[in-house]
TIMI-408878 format. One record per residue: x, y, z of N, C-alpha, C, O in turn; residue in three letters. Coordinates in steps of 0.05 Angstrom, whole numbers, plus 5000, padded with zeros to 4 digits. Layout:
// TIMI-408878
XYZXYZXYZXYZALA ...
This chain:
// TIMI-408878
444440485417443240565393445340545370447540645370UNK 443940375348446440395324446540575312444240635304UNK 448640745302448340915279448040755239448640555227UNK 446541005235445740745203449340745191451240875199UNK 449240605175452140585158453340695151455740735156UNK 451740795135452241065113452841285129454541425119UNK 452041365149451941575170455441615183455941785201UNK 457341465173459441515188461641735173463341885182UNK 460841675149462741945131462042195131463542365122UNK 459442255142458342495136459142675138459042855121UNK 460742715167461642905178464543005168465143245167UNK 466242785160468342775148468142915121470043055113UNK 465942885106465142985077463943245087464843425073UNK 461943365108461843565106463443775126462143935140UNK 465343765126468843855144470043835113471744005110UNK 469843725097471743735075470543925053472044085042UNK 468543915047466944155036467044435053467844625041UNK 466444455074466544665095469644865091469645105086UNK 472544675095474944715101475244955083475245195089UNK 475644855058477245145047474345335042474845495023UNK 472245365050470945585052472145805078472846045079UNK 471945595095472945725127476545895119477246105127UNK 477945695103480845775102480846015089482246195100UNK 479246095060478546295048478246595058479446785049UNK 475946595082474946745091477046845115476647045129UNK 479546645119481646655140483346895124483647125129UNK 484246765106485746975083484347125077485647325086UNK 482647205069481647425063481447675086482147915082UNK 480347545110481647765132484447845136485048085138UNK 485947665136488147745138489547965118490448185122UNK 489147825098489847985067488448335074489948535071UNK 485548355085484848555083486648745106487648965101UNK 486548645127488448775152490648775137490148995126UNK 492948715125494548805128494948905096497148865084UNK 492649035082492349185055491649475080492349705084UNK 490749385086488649715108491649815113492450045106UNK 493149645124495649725145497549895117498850105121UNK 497449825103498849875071496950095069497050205091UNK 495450195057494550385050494450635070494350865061UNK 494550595099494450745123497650895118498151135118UNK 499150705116501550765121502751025088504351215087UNK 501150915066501351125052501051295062502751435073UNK 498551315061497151695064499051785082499752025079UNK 500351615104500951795123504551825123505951975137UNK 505351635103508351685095507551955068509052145072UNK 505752005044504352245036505252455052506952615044UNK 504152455071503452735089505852845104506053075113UNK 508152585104510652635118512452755098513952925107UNK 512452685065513352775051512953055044514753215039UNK 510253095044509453315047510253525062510853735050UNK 510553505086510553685107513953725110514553905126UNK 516153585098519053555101519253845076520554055077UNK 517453755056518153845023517454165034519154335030UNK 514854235050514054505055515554665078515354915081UNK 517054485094518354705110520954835092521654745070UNK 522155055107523755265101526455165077528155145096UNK 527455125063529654985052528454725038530154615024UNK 526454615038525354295032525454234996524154384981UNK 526554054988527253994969524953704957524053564975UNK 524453654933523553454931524853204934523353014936UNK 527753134934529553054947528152884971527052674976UNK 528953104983529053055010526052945013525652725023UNK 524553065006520652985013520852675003519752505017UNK 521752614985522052364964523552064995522851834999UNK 525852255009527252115019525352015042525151785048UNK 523652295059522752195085520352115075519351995094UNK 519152115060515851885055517651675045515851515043UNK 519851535038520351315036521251195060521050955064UNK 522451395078523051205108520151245116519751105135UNK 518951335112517151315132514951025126513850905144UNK 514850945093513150815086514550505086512950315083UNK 516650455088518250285079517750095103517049885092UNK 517750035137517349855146513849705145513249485156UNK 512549825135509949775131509249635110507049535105UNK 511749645091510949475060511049185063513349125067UNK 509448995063509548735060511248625033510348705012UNK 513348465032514748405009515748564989517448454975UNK 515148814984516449004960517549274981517749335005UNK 518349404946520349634974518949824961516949794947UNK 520450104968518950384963521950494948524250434954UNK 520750704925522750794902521851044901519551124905UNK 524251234892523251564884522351554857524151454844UNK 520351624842520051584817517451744812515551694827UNK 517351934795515052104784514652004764516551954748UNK 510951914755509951904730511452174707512052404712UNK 511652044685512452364668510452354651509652134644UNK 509252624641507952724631508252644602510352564591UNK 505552664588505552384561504752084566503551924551UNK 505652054589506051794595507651584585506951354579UNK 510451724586512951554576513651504594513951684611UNK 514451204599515351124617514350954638512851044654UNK 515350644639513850574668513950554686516250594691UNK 512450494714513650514736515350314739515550144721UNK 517150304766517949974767516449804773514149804781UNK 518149634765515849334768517549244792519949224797UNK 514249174813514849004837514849194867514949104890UNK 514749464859515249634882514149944884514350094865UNK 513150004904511350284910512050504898513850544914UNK 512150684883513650964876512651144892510251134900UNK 514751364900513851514913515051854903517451874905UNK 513752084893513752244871513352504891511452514907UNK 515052674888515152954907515053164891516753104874UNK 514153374885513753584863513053874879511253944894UNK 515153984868514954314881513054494868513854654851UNK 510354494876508954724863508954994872506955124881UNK 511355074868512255394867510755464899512355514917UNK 507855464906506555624925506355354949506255394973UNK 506255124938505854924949507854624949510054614937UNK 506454374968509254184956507254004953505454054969UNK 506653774934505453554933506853304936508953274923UNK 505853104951507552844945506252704938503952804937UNK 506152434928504752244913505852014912508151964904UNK 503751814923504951414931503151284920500751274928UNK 504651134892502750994879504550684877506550624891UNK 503150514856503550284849502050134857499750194862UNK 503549794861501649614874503249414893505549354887UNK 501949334912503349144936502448884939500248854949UNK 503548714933503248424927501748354951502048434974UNK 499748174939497848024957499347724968500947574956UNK 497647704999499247425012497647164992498946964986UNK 494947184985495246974967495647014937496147224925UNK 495346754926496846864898495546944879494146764870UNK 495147244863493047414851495147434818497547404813UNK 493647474807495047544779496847764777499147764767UNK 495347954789496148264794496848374824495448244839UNK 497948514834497948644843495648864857493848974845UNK 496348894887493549024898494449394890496649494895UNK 492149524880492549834886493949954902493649824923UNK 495350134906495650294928496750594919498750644905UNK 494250824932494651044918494451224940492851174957UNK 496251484944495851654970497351924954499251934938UNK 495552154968497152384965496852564988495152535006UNK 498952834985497653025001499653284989501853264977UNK 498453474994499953754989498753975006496554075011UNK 501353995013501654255035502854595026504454615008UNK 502154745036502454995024505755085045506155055069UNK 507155165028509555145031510455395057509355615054UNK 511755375076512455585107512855845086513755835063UNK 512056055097513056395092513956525120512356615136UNK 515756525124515956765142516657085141518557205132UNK 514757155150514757535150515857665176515857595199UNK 516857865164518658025199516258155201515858305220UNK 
């Protein structure tokens, strides 16, 4: 049986239209797994900051220091920095890298991981990434 003539590119032309739909949807999973993995690792470098800042002696220092080890092998391409928004809004964050902001509220400790984390394909901007947590600070009574 002959195939008609015209009939031999088809497949080649629709594999070439097809390709970067399929490659798209490749990156895009990917991109999304390892944004999930980034935002997971906030909240839960947050909560580590947190919980350093509220035990007995805990400084924002120090809360500042362990949510940055804790968040720092999880960052794809940028790093993690101690840096609090200031009030007014003077001032910007850095450019290129996560801040991470520890604050003693007298009864309690809050920490806070903001900025944005560069995407694997190439975006104008920068992806979100926002996490907090605050814990109510140890008392001990005799």
């Amino acid at each position: 049986m002959k195939r008609p003539r015209g009939g031999r590119g088809n497949a080649l032309a629709e594999f070439a239209l097809a390709w970067p739909i399929v490659l798209l949807l490749v990156l895009a999973t990917v991109q999304l797994a390892v944004y999930g993995v980034e935002a997971y690792a906030a909240r839960a470098s947050a909560l580590v900051g947190a919980r350093v800042g509220s035990e007995a002696g805990g400084s924002p220092a120090t809360a500042s220091a362990a949510a940055i080890q804790a968040l720092s092998p999880s960052l794809v391409e940028t790093s993690a920095v101690a840096w609090c928004p200031p009030i007014l809004g003077r001032g910007a964050p850095p450019a290129g890298a996560v801040w991470v902001c520890a604050v003693d509220q007298g009864g309690s400790f809050r920490v806070a991981v903001g900025g944005s984390v560069p995407a694997i394909v190439p975006l104008p901007v920068g992806l979100p990434l926002h996490a907090g947590a605050s814990l109510a600070k140890e008392t001990f009574q005799p």
